[in-house]
C-alpha positions as CSV (number, residue, x, y, z in Angstrom):
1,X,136.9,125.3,104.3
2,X,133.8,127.1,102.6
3,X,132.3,125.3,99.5
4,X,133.2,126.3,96.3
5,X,131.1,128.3,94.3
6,X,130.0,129.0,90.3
7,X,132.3,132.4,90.5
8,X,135.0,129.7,92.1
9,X,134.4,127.9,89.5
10,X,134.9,130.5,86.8
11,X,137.5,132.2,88.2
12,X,139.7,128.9,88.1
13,X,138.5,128.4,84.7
14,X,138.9,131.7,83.1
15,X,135.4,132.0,82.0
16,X,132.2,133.7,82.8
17,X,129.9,132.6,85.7
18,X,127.3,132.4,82.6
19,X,129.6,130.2,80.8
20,X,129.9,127.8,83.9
21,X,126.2,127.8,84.4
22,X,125.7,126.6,80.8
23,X,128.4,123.5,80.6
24,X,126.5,122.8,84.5
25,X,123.4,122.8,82.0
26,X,125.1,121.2,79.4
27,X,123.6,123.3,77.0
28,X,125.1,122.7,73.2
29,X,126.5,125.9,72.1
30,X,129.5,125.6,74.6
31,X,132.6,125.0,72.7
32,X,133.9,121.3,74.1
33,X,137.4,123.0,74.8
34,X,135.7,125.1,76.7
35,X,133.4,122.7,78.3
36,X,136.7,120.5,78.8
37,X,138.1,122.9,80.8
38,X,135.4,124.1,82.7
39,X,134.4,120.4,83.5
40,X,138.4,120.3,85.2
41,X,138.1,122.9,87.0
42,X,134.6,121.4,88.5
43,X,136.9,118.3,89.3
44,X,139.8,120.2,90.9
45,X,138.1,122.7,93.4
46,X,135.2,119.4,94.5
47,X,132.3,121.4,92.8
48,X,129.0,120.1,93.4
49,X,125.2,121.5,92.2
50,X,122.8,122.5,94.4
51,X,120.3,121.1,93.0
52,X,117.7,122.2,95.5
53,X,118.5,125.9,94.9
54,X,118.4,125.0,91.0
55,X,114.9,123.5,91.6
56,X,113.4,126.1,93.6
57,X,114.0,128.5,91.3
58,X,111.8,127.0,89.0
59,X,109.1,126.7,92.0
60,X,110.0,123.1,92.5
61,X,111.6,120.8,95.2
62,X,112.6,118.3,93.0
63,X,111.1,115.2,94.6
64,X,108.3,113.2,93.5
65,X,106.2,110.4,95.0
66,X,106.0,106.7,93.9
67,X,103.2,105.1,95.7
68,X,102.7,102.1,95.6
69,X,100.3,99.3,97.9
70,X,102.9,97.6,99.6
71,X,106.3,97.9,99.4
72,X,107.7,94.2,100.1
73,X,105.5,92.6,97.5
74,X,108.5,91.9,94.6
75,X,107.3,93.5,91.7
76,X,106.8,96.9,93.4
77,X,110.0,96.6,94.4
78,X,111.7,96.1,90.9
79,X,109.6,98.4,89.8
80,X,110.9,101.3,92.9
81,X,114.4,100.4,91.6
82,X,113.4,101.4,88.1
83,X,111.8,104.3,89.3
84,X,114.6,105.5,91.1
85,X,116.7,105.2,88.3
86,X,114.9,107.3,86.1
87,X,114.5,110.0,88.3
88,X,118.1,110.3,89.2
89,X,118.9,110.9,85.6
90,X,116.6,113.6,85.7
91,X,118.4,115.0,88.9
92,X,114.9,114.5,90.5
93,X,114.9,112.3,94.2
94,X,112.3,109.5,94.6
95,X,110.0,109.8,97.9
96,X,108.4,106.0,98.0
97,X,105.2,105.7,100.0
98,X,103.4,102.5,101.0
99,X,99.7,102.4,100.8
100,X,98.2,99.6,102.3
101,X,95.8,99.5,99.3
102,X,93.7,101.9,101.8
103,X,91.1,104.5,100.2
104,X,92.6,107.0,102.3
105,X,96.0,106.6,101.9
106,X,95.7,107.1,98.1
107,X,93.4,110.1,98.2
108,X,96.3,111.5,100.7
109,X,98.5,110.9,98.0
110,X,96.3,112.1,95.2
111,X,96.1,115.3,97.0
112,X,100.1,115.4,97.7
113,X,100.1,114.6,101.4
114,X,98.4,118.0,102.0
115,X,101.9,120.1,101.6
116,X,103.5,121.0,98.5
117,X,107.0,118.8,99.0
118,X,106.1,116.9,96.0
119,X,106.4,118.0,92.3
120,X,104.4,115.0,91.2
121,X,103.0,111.6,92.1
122,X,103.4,108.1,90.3
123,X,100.8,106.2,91.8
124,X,99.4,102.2,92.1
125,X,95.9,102.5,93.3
126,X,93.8,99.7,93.9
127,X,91.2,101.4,96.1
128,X,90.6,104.7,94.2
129,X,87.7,104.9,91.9
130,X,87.2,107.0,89.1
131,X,84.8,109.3,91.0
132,X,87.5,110.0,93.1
133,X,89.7,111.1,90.7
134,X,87.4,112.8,88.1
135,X,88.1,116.3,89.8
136,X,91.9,117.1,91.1
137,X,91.9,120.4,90.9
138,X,94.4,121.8,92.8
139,X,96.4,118.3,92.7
140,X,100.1,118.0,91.9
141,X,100.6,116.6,88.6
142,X,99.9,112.3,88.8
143,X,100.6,109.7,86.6
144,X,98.6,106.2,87.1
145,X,100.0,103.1,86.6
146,X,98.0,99.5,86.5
147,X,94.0,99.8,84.9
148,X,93.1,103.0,83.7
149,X,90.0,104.3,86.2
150,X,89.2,107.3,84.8
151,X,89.3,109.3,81.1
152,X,91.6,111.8,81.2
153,X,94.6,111.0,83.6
154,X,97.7,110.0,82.3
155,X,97.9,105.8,82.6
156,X,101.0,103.5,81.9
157,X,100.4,100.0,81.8
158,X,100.6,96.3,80.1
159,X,97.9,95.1,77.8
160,X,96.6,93.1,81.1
161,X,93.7,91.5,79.4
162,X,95.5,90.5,76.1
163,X,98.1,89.2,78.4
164,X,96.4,86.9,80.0
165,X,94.8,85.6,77.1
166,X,97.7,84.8,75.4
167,X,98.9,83.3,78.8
168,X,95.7,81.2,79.0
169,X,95.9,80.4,75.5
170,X,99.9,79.1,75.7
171,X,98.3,76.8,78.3
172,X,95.3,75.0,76.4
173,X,98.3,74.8,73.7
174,X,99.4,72.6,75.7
175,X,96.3,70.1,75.8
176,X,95.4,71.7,79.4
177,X,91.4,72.1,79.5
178,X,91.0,72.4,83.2
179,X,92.8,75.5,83.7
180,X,91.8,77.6,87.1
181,X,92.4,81.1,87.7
182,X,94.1,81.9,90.9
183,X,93.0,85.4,92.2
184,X,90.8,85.7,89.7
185,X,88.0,88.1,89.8
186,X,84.6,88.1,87.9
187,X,83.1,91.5,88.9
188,X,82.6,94.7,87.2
189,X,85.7,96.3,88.5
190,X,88.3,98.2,86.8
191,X,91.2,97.1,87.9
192,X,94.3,94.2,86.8
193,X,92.9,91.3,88.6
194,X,89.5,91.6,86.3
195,X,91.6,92.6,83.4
196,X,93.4,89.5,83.8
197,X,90.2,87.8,84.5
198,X,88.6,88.8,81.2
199,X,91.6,87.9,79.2
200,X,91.6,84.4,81.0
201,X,87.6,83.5,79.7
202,X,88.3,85.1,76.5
203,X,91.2,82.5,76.1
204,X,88.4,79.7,76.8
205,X,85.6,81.3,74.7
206,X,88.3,81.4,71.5
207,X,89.3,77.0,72.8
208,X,85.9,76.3,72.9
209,X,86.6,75.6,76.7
210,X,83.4,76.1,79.1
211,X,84.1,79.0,81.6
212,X,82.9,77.8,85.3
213,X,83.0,80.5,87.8
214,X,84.0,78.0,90.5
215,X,87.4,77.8,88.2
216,X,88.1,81.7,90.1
217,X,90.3,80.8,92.9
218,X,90.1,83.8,95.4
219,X,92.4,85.2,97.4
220,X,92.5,87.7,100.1
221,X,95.5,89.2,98.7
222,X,98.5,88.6,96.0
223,X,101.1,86.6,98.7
224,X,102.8,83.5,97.9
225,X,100.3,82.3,101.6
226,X,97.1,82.9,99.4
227,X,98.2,81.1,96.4
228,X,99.1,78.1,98.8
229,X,95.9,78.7,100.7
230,X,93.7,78.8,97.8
231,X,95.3,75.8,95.5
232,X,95.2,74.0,98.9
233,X,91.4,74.4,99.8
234,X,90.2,73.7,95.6
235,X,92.1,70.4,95.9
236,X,90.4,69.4,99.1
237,X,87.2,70.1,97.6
238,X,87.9,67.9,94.5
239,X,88.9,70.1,92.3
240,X,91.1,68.0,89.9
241,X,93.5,71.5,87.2
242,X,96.0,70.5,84.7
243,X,97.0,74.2,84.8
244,X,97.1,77.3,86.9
245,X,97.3,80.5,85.7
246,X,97.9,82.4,88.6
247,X,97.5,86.4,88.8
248,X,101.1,87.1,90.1
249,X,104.3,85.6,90.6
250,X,103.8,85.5,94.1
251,X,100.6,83.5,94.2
252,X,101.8,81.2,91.7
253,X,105.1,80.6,94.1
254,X,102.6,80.1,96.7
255,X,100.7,77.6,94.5
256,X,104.1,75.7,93.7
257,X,103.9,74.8,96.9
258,X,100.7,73.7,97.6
259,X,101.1,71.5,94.7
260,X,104.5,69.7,96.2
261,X,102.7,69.0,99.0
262,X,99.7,67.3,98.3
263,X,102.2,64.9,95.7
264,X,101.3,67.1,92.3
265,X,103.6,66.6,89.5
266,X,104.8,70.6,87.8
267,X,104.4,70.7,84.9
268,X,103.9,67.0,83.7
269,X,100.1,66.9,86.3
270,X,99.5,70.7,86.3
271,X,101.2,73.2,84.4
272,X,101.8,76.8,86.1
273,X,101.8,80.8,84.5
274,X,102.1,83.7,86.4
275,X,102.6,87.6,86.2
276,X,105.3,89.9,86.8
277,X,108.9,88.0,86.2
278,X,109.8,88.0,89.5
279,X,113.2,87.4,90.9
280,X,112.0,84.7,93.1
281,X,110.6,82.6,89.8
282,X,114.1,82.0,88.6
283,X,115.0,80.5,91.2
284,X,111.9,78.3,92.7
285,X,111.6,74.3,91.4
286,X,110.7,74.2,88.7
287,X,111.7,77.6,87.6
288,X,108.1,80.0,87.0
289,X,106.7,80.3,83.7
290,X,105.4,84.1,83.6
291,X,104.1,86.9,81.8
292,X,107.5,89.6,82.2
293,X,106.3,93.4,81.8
294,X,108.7,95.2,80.8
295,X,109.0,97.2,84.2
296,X,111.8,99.2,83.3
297,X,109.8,100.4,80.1
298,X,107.2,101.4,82.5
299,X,109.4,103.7,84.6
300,X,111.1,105.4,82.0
301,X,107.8,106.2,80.5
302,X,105.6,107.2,83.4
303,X,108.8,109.5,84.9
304,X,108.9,111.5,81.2
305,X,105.3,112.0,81.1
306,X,105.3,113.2,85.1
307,X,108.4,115.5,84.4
308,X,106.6,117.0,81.3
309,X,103.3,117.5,83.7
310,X,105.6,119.3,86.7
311,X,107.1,121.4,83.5
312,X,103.9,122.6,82.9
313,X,102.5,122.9,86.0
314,X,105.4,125.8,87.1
315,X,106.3,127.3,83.9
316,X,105.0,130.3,82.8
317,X,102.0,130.5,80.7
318,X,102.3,128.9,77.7
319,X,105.9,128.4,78.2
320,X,105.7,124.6,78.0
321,X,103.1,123.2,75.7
322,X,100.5,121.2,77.1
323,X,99.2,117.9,75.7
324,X,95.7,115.5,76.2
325,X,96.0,113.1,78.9
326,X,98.1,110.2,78.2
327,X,96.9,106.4,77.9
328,X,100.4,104.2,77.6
329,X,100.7,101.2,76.6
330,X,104.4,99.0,77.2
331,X,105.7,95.8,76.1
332,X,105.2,92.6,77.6
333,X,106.4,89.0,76.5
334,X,105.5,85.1,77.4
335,X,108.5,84.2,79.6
336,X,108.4,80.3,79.4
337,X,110.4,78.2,82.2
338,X,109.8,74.8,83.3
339,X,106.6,74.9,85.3
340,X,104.9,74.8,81.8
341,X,107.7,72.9,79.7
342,X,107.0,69.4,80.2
343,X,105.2,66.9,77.4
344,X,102.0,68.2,75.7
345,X,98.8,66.7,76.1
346,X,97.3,65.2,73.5
């Protein structure tokens, strides 16, 4: 049996094949008896849109890119799911790409995988630099989300830096003065970990607290065996914390247990922050204290600003208006749990 079609669809109807394509479109001017019975005889004959006819029309596929560094780390997958979401209810299909936090990777993506199968990107780099993207002519439209490397591209984000201050702050509220950073990082780089890293010493600059660089617990990367690995090695070296604040959940899960083992009380010997709100927090013992970004803010907002980049990137001159680069800021909030909710020290 052949598919139905939009002169199917208006025949059953009664109506104009224009009328059809506007109640498809849901434009307002259609009467809603007349989108009533339009949307019934969509129902009754199994109707569906081709939506990738619709979109090349406009000189689009309809797909985008999220890339993101790697794919099983927990927060990039909430943040996929949100993604997803967002797209969909823009009839627009998500094409997710992993990384590896490689330079060449993300210039592949920043130059659309060399074929035009993308509209747009949404894109987590952590190995770009803002010399590399300072000239994309020639790009598909991109939206950046984490730090912002470079003037002029459009940027969602949390306030990193004032987020970890206020997370470092909570902390010495709590009569912690030994408080190490795990992950942290004390170069001149752009991206979260040194955002998070200068929100950290500005928390101990405004305590009065002396910042010692050998309080920067590295890690080789942001996985709950790093956290372990590096809470492990600064207690066998002496190090003696009454707080962590830890530069993802998934370190700071890793750092939960690396405390347990070597007999550490959380909270009432060290308390523990992290960042990202996490599923796995809710659930670990004691439950993780966190900074929560509100990931499904940052979907919603870096899909609109993409979608209005695609608009107009393929509509005629002037058609859709254009506007300066976008710098957005979303909401985050102090998400308190027990690793930080025992007694204060006084």
């Amino acid at each position: 049996m052949a598919r139905p079609r939009i002169k199917d669809v208006a025949r059953h109807a009664g109506v104009s094949e224009k009328t059809v394509s506007n109640v498809i479109n849901d434009y307002a001017h259609v009467s809603d008896r007349t989108r009533q019975v339009v949307r019934e005889a969509i129902e009754h004959l199994g109707y569906r849109v081709n939506l990738a006819g619709r979109h090349l029309r406009k000189g689009r596929t309809g797909i985008i890119a999220l890339v993101v560094p790697e794919l099983d780390i927990p927060y990039f997958a909430e943040l996929a799911r949100h993604v997803i979401r967002e797209a969909e209810e823009r009839s627009l299909t998500v094409l997710i790409h992993q990384s590896g936090a490689d330079r060449d990777h993300e210039l592949a993506a920043l130059a659309g995988f060399g074929s035009t199968f993308v509209d747009g990107i949404i894109l987590s780099p952590l190995a770009l630099t803002a010399d590399d993207l300072r000239d994309r002519t020639g790009f598909p439209p991109t939206v950046l989300l984490g730090e912002l490397l470079e003037e002029g591209a459009d940027h969602v984000a949390i306030d990193n830096e004032r987020a970890a201050r206020e997370a470092t702050r909570h902390l010495i509220g709590l009569g912690r003065r030994t408080v190490l950073a795990v992950g942290g990082r004390d170069d001149s780089g752009l991206g979260t970990a040194q955002a998070r890293t200068r929100g950290y010493r500005a928390a101990l600059a405004e305590a009065g607290i002396a910042y010692d660089p050998a309080a920067l617990l590295p890690v080789g990367s942001f996985r709950m065996p790093d956290g372990a690995r590096a809470v492990a090695r600064a207690l066998a070296q002496g190090a003696r914390p009454d707080a962590l604040l830890c530069l993802n959940d998934q370190l700071a899960l890793g750092a939960l247990r690396a405390l347990h083992e070597h007999g550490v009380s959380v909270p009432g010997d060290v308390a523990v922050i992290g960042f990202d709100d996490v599923e796995g927090g809710r659930f670990s013992v004691p439950t993780l204290s966190t900074v929560a970004p509100d990931k499904a803010a940052v979907a919603k907002v870096a899909v609109q600003l993409l979608q209005h980049r695609i608009e107009e990137a393929t509509a005629p001159d002037g058609a859709v208006p254009g506007v300066q680069a976008q710098d957005r800021i979303v909401a985050h909030r102090l998400v308190l749990r027990e690793s930080t909710q025992g007694h204060e020290r006084r």
